[in-house]
C-alpha positions in Angstrom: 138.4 150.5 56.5 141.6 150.9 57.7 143.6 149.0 60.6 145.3 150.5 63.5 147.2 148.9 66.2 149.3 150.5 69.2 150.6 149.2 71.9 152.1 150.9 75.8 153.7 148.4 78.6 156.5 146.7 79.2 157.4 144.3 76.0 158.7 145.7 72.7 156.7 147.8 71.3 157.9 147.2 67.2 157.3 143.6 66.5 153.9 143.4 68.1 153.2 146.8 66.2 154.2 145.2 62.7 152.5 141.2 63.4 149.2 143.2 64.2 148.9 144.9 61.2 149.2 141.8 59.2 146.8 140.1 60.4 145.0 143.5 60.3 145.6 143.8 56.4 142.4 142.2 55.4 141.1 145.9 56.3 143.7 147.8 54.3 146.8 147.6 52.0 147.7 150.7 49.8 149.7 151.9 52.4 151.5 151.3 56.1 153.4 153.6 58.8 154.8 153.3 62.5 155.5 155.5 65.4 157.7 154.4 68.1 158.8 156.5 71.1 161.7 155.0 73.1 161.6 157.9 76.0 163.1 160.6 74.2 162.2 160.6 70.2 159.4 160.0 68.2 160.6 157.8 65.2 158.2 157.4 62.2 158.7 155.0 59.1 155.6 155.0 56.3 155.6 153.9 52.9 153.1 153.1 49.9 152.1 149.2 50.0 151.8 146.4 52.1 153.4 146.3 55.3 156.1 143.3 54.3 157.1 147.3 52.4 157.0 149.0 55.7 159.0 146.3 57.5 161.3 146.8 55.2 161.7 150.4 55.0 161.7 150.7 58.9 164.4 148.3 59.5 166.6 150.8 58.0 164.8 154.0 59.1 164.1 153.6 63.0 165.6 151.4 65.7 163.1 149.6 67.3 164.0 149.4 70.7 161.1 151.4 72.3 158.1 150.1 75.0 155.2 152.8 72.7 154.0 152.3 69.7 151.2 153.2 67.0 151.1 151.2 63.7 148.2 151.9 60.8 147.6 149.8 57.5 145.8 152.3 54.9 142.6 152.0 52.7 142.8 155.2 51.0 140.0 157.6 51.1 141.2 161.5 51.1 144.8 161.7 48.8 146.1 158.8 46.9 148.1 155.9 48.1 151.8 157.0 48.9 154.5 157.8 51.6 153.3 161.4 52.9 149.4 160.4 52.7 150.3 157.2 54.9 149.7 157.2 58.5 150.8 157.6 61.3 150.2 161.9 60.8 152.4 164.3 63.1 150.9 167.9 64.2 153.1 170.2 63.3 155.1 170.6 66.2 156.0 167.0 65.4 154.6 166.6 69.0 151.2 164.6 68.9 151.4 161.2 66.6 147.7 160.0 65.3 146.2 157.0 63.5 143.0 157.1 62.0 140.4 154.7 60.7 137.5 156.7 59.1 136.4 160.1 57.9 135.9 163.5 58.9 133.5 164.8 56.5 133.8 168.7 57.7 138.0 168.7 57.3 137.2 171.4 54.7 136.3 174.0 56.2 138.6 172.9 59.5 141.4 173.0 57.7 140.9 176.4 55.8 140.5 177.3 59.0 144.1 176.2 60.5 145.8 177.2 57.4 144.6 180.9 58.4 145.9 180.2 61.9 149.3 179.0 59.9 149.0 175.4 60.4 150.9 173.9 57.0 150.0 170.4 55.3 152.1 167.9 53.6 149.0 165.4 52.8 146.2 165.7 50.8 144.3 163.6 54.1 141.8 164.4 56.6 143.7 163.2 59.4 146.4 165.2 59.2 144.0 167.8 59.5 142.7 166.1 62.8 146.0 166.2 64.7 146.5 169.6 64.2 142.9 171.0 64.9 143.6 168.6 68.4 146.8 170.4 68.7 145.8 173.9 68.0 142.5 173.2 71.1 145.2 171.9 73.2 147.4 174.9 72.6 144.6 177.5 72.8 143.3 176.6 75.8 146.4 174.9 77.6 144.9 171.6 77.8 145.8 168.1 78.6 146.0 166.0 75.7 142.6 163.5 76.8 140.6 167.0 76.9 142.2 168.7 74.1 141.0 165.5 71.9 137.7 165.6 73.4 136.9 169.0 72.8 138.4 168.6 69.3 136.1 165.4 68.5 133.2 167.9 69.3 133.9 169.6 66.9 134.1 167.4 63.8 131.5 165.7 61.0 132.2 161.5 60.4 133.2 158.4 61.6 136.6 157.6 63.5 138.3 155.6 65.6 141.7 157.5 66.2 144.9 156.8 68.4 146.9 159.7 69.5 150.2 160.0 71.2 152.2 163.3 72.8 155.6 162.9 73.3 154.9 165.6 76.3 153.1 162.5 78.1 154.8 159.8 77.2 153.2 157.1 79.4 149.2 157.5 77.8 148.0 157.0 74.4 144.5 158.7 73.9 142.0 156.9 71.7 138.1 157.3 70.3 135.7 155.7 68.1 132.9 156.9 66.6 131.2 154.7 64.0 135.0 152.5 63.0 135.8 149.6 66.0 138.1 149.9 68.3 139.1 147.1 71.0 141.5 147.4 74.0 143.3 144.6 75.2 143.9 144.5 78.6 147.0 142.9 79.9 149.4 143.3 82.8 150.8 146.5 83.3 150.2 146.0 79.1 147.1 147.5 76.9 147.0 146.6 73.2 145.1 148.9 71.0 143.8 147.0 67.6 140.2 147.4 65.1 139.7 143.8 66.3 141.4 141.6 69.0 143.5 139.5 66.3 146.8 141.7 66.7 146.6 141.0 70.6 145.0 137.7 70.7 147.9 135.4 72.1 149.0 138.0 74.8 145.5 138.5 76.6 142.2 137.0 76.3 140.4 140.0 78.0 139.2 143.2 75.5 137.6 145.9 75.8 134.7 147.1 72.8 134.3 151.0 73.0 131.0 152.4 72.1 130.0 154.9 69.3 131.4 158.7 70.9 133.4 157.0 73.5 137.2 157.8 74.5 139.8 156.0 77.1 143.1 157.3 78.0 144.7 154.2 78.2 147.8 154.6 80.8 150.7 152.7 82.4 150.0 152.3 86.3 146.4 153.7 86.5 143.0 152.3 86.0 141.0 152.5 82.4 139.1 155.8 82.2 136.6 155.6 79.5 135.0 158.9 79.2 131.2 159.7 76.8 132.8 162.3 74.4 129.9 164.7 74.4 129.0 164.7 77.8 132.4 164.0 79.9 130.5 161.3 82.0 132.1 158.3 83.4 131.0 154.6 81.8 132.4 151.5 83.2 134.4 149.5 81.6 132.7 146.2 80.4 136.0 143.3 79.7 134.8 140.4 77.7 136.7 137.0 77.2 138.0 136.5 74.0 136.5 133.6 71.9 138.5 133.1 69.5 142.4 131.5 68.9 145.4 132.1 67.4 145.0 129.1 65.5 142.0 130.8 64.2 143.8 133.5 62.1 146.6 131.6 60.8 146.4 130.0 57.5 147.3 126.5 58.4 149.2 124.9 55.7 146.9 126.1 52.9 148.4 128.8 49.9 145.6 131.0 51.1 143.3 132.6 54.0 140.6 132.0 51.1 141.1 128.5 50.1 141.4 127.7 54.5 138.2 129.4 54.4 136.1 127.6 51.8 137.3 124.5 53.0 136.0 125.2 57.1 132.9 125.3 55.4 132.2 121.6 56.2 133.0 122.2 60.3 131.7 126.5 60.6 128.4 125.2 59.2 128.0 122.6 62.0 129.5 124.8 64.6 126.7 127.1 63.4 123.7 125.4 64.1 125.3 123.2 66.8 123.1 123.6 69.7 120.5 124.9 67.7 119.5 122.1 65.5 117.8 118.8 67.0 117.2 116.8 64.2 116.4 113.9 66.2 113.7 115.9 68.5 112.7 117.9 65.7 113.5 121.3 67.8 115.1 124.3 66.4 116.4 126.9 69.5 117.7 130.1 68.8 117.6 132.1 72.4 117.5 135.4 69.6 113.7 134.1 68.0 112.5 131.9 71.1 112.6 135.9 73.3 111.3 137.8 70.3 108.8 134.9 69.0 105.6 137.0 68.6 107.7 139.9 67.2 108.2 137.8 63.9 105.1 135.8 64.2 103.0 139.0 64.1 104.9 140.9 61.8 103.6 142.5 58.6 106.7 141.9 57.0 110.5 141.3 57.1 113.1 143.9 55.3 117.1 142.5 55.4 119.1 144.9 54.6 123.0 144.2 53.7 126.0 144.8 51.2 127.5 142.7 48.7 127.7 138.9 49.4 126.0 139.4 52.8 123.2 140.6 50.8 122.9 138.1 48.3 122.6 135.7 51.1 119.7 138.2 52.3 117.9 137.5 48.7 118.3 133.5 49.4 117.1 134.2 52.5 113.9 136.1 51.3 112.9 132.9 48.9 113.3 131.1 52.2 111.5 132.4 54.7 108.8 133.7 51.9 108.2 129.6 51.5 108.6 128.5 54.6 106.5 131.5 56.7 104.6 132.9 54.5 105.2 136.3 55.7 106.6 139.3 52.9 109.8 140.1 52.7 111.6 142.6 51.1 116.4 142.3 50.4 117.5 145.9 50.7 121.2 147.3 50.3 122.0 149.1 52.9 122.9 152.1 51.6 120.2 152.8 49.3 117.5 151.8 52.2 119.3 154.4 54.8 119.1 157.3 52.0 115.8 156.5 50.5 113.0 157.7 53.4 111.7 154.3 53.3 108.5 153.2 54.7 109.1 151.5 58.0 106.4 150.8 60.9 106.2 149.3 64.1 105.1 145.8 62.9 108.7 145.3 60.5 110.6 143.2 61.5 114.7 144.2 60.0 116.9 141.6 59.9 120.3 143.3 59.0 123.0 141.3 57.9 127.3 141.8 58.1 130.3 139.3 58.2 132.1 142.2 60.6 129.4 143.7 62.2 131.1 146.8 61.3 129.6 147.5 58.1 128.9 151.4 58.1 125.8 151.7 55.8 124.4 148.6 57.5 124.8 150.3 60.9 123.6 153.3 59.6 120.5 151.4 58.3 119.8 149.8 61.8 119.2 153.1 63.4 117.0 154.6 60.9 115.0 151.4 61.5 115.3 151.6 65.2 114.0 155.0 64.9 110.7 154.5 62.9 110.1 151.9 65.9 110.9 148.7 63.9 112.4 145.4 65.3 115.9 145.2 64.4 117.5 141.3 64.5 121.3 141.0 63.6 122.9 138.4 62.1 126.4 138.7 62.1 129.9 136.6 63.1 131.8 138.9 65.1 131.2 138.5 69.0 131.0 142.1 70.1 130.7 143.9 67.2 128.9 147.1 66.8 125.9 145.3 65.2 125.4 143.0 67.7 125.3 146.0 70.2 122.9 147.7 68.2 120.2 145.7 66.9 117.7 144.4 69.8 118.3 141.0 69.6 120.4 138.8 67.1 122.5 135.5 66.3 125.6 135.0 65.5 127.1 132.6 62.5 130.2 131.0 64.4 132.0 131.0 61.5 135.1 131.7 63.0 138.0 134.9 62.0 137.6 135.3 58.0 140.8 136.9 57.4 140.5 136.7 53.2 138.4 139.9 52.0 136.5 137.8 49.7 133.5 136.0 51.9 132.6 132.3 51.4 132.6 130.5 54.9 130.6 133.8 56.4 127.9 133.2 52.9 126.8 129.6 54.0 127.1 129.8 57.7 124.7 133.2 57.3 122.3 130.9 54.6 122.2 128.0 57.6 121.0 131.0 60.4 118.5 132.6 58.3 117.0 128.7 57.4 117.2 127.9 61.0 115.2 131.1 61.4 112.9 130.5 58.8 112.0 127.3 59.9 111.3 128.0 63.5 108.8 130.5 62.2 107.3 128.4 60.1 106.7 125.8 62.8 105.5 128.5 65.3 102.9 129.5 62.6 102.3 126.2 61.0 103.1 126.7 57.7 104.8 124.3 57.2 104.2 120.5 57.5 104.9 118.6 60.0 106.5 116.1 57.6 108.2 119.0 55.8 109.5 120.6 59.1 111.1 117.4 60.0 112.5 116.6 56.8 114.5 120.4 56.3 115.9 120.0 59.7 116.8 116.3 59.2 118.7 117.4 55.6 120.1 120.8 57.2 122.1 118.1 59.6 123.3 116.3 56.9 125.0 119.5 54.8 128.3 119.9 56.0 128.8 116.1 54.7 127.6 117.3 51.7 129.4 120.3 51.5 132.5 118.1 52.2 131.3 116.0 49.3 130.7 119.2 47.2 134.6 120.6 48.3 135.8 117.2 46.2 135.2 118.7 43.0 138.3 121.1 43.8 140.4 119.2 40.6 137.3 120.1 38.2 137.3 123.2 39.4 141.0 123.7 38.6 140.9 121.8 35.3 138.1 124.5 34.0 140.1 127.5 35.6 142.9 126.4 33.0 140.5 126.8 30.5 139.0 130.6 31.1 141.5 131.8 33.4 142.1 134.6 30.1 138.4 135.6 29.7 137.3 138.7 29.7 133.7 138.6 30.6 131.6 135.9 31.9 127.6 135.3 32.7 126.5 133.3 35.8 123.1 132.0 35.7 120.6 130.6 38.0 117.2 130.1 38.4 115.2 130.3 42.1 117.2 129.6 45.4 120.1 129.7 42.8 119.5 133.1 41.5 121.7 134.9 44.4 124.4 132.1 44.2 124.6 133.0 40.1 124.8 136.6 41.7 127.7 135.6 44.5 129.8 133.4 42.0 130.2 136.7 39.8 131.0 138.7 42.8 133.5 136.2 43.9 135.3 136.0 40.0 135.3 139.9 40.1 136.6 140.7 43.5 140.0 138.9 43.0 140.6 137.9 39.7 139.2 141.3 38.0 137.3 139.5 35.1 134.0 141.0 34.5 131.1 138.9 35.5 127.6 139.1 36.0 125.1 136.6 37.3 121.3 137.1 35.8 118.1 135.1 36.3 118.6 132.3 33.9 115.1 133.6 31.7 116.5 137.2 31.7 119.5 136.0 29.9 117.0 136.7 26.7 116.2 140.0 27.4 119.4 141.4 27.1 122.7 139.4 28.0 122.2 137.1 25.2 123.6 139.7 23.0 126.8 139.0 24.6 126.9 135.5 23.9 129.6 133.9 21.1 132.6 131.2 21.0 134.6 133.3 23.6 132.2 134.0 26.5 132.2 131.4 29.0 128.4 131.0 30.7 128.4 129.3 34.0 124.7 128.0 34.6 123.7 126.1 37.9 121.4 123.8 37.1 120.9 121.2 40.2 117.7 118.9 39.2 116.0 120.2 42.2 114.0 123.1 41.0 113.1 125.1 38.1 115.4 121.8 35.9 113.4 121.9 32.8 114.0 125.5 32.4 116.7 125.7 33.0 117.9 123.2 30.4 115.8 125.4 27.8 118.5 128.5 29.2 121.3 126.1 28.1 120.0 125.0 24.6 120.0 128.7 23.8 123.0 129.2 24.8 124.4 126.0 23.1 122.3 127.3 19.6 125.1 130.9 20.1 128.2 129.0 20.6 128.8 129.8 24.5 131.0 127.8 26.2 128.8 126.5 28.8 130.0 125.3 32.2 127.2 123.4 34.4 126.7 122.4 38.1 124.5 119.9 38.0 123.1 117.4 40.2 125.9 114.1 40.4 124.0 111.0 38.2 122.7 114.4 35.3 123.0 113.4 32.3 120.5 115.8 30.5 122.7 118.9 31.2 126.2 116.7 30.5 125.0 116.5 27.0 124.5 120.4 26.1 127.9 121.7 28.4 131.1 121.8 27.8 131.9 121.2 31.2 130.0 119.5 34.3 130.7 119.8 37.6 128.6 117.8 40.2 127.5 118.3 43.6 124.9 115.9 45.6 121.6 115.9 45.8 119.9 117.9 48.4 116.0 120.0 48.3 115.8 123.0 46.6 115.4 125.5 49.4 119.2 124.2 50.9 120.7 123.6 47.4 122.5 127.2 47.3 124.9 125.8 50.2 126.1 123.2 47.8 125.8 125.0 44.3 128.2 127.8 46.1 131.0 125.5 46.7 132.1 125.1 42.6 132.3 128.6 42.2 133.9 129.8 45.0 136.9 127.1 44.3 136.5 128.2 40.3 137.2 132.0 41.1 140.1 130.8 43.4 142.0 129.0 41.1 141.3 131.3 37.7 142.5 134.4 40.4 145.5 132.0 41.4 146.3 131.1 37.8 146.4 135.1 37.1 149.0 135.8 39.3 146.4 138.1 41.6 146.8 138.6 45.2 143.8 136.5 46.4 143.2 137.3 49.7 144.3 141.0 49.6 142.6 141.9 46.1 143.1 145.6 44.9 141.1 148.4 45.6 139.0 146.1 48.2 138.9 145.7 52.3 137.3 143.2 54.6 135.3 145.7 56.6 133.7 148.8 54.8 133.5 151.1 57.6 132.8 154.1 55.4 130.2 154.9 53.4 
């Protein structure tokens, strides 16, 4: 989950080094390094924290007048945040530089094994155990540095995507992925190395996507060699045009990436079914579903599988398509399904879900699926990601760069693909009305006004945020469609403002959570009049009867609910099965401001990255 960036060409190496790897922090922030080689010496600078730190640091360390460079913002997994555990890692000849995004599960026994050769190690990582195992093969068998990391990659366990550099060939930086992304911009007489294409987006628009056990020795004045790590054999280069902008990843006058992000909601939601949805025709057209048609019509059954918010937009998805198609389906996580010997057959249909496209346990999960013969379908935002390369056929949310590391936009545009999907289905099979097809697709095109609408109760929001921004605990309830949202607005208040929440079934509340409930714990209960209403109001009584502090979204014009809560927020009016892109809205903007109000880093919350590319 960490980010790496380098850079070889003809511009300054430093400053594009250090803008990359903020707009690459969403993926790590414990810790940041440098290299940079100006001809003659290899100057590091690391340091614990973010890399505002690092810049510090290495103004004073390192002059940054070099044309090389390899930069690396750390989520820690072997050896706790701090200076010597941060990357970049030198062999220790101080010869080869490497950053690393991943793990090597067998460093172990690789590095007992150096330590008997009489390799010494500073850190506690498995990296630094990588660049001397590549050094000690390139020693051994008096390789060049390309081979000497190829042969070395053969020999280790994990995931990686890795950037080394020898001072001995000072015009090449080596790189590899396995299982973590790595792109390569291609400029002139100019390659960018990044996890994704933000750190190099306004120099070139053309990238290259390496492929699980692929390497390129990326070199000033020759061609792109990209090289099948096993085997040796040549693969041809494949450049795609960028699709995003700059404009994309910059905040844009709000405090936040997270705040920007909820409030794109409105615009990513049309741009997501934009060309898809014909209200006025009553067509739905996903190229994805229209190829792959009698895959879904004669399946058996549907599994999702996905982590964290993706996968409670997987559970709104099952009540969904379960209405609408009639078929069964079955929300996994990821990484239980991939560990679990599940039962999978020809005739499944896996839909696997990811805001990245990166997500380990959901790639993992695709290829266990792919092997027991099933159709894999991937729904994911990033253009060229390694889930969209993976799964057989797929669509893609157009949500746009979400740079904050708590997901909203990515939750409703992936909601609007999996209804689009449901309803094609369901007019394919005829389970649904015509009447009924026409009116979902005619209300779907109306959403982003009403998520616009919904994005106005932003003071509310802030006003009740006043209130519980000290709690310690809260319970999220919902009943139906609005189970998984009482599920994601607990997520959303834990990931950054570190108050423990829950969200239940509204009728479970009695079988357990009730216990919990007294003067001091706030209980937010979505309650739109669409649905299960009249239960839901029974939820509320009992929690009015135990003195919670009760805080209702409700449907605007409610006045059943305004009389039990002590504070209403409303959204408008829209059928049940597309409520949860409305209902959503409150809390994202509630655990915003309460994590504001708390003095926590929103978009960068501790402990937490944007793309979980280990297990």
């Amino acid at each position: 989950m960490c980010g790496i960036v380098g850079y070889i060409g003809h511009r300054e190496a430093y400053p594009i080094v250090i803008k990359g790897l903020k707009r690459l922090e969403y993926r790590g922030y414990d810790s940041a390094g440098v290299m940079l080689f100006d001809g003659e010496n290899l100057k590091l600078s690391k340091t614990k924290g973010k890399v505002s730190d690092l810049e510090e640091k290495s103004s004073k360390e390192i002059t940054t007048d070099a044309n090389i460079g390899m930069g690396h913002t750390r989520w820690a997994t072997h050896g706790v945040p701090n200076d010597v555990n941060s990357h970049p890692h030198l062999s220790n000849s101080g010869e080869l530089a490497i950053i690393h995004n991943g793990i090597i599960e067998n460093y172990q026994p690789l590095k007992t094994e150096l330590i008997k050769r009489g390799y010494v190690f500073n850190s506690d990582t498995d990296t630094e155990v990588l660049v001397n195992l590549i050094e000690e093969v390139q020693k051994k068998d008096n390789l060049k540095l390309g081979k000497a990391v190829q042969v070395a990659l053969n020999q280790v366990v994990g995931a990686y995507a890795i950037c080394v550099f020898d001072k001995k060939k000072p015009n090449e930086i080596v790189v590899a992925r396995l299982g973590s992304p790595l792109a390569i911009g291609v400029g002139e007489n100019e390659f960018f190395i990044a996890s994704d294409a933000s750190p190099f987006i306004e120099y070139t628009s053309n990238a290259i996507y390496l492929e699980d056990e692929e390497m390129a020795i990326v070199r000033l004045g020759k061609g792109l060699k990209i090289r099948k790590i096993k085997d040796d054999s040549l693969v041809d280069p494949y450049v795609q045009e960028l699709q995003m902008n700059l404009e994309q990843i910059e905040k844009g006058g709000y405090d936040h990436f997270m705040l920007k992000e909820i409030y794109e909601q409105p615009s990513v939601i049309k741009d997501t079914y934009r060309g898809r949805l014909l209200a006025n025709k009553g067509i739905i057209q996903m190229a994805g579903i229209e190829d792959n048609l009698e895959r879904f019509l004669n399946a058996d059954r549907i599994l999702i599988v996905a982590c964290g918010t993706s996968w409670h937009a997987g559970l709104v998805a099952e009540y969904v398509i379960e209405e609408f198609t009639r078929i069964p389906v079955e929300v996994e996580y990821a990484s239980e399904f991939r560990y679990r010997n599940p039962i999978i057959g020809p005739k499944d249909v896996v839909i696997a879900i990811s805001q990245s496209g990166e997500t380990a346990d959901t790639l993992a999960a695709i290829k266990l699926a792919k092997e027991n013969g099933a159709f894999v379908f991937g729904v994911c935002n990033v253009v060229g990601s390694s889930i969209s390369r993976e799964t057989h056929a797929g669509a893609y949310t157009h949500a746009g760069p979400e740079i904050g590391v708590a997901s909203t936009k990515a939750f409703t545009t992936q909601i609007t693909v999996l209804t689009m999907i449901a309803l094609r289905i369901a007019k394919a099979k005829g389970t649904l009305s015509n009447s009924d097809f026409h009116r979902y697709l005619q209300e779907l095109e109306i959403i982003p006004e009403k998520v616009q609408e919904a994005l106005a109760t932003n003071d509310v929001a802030k006003e009740i945020a006043a209130k519980f921004k000290d709690a310690s605990n809260c319970l999220y309830l919902g009943r139906g469609y609005n189970f998984p949202v009482a599920l994601e607005g607990a997520l959303k208040l834990k990931e950054i403002s570190y108050i423990h929440a829950e969200g239940y079934p509204a009728a479970e509340m009695k079988h357990g959570p009730i216990a919990l409930i007294d003067e001091h714990m706030p209980v937010i209960v979505i309650a739109p009049k669409q649905g299960h209403y009249d239960k839901v109001v029974s939820n509320i009584q009992e929690i009015k009867s135990r003195s919670g502090k009760i805080i209702a979204v409700v449907t605007k014009g409610d006045t059943q609910v305004r009389e039990l809560a002590d504070y209403v927020i409303e959204i408008p009016d829209t059928v049940d099965a597309l409520s949860p892109l409305l209902t959503t809205i409150p809390l994202q903007l509630l655990s915003y401001h309460i994590a504001v109000m708390r003095e926590c880093n929103v978009d960068q919350p501790r402990n937490l990255a944007k793309s979980v590319t280990v297990e």
